[in-house]
C-alpha positions as CSV (number, residue, x, y, z in Angstrom):
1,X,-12.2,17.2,13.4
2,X,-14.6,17.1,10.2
3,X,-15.5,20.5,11.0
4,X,-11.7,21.8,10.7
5,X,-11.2,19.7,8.0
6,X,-14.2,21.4,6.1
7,X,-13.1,24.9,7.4
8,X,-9.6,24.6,6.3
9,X,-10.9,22.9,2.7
10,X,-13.2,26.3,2.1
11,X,-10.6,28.6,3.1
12,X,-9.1,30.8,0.1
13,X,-6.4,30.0,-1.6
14,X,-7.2,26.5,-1.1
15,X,-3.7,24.6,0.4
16,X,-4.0,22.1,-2.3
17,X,-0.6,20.6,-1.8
18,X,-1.5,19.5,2.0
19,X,-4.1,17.3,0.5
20,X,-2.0,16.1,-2.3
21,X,1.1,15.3,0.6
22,X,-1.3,13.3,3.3
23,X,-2.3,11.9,-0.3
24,X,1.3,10.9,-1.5
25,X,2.1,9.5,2.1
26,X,-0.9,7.4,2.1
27,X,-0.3,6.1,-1.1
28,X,3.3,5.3,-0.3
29,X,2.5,4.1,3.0
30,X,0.1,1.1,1.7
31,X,2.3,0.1,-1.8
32,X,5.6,-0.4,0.7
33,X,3.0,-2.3,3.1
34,X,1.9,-4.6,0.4
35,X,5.4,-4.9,-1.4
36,X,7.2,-5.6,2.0
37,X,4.3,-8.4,2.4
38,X,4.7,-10.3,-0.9
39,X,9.0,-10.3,0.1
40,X,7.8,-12.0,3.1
41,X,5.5,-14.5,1.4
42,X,7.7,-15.0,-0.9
43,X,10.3,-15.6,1.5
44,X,8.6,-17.8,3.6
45,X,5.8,-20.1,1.8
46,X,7.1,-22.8,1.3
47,X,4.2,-23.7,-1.3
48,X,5.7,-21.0,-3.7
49,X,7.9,-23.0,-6.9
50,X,11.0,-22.4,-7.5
51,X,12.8,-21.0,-10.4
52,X,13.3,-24.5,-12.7
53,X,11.5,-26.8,-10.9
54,X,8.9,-29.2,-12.0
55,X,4.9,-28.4,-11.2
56,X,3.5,-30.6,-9.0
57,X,0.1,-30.7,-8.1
58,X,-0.7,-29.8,-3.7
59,X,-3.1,-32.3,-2.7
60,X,-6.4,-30.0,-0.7
């Protein structure tokens, strides 16, 4: 696999934009992973304040 992967990297013209894509998709694929997490935090900690209300302090 590394070897078709350097194969295909030395070939002219370099494919730049299959790099950039698996890039893009990668990129994507981890910011929706992380922004889908903090909904669910968000959604379900109940440790997280709401909107208006007073700070109290969480005993440890």
């Amino acid at each position: 696999m590394i070897n078709a992967a350097r194969l295909e990297m030395a070939r002219e013209p370099m494919v730049w934009w299959s790099l950039a894509s698996a890039f893009g998709f990668m990129f994507l694929l981890v910011l929706s992973a992380n922004l889908f997490a903090d909904a669910v935090r968000d959604g379900f900690d109940p440790r997280v304040r709401m909107p208006g209300a007073r700070a109290t302090r969480v005993p440890s």
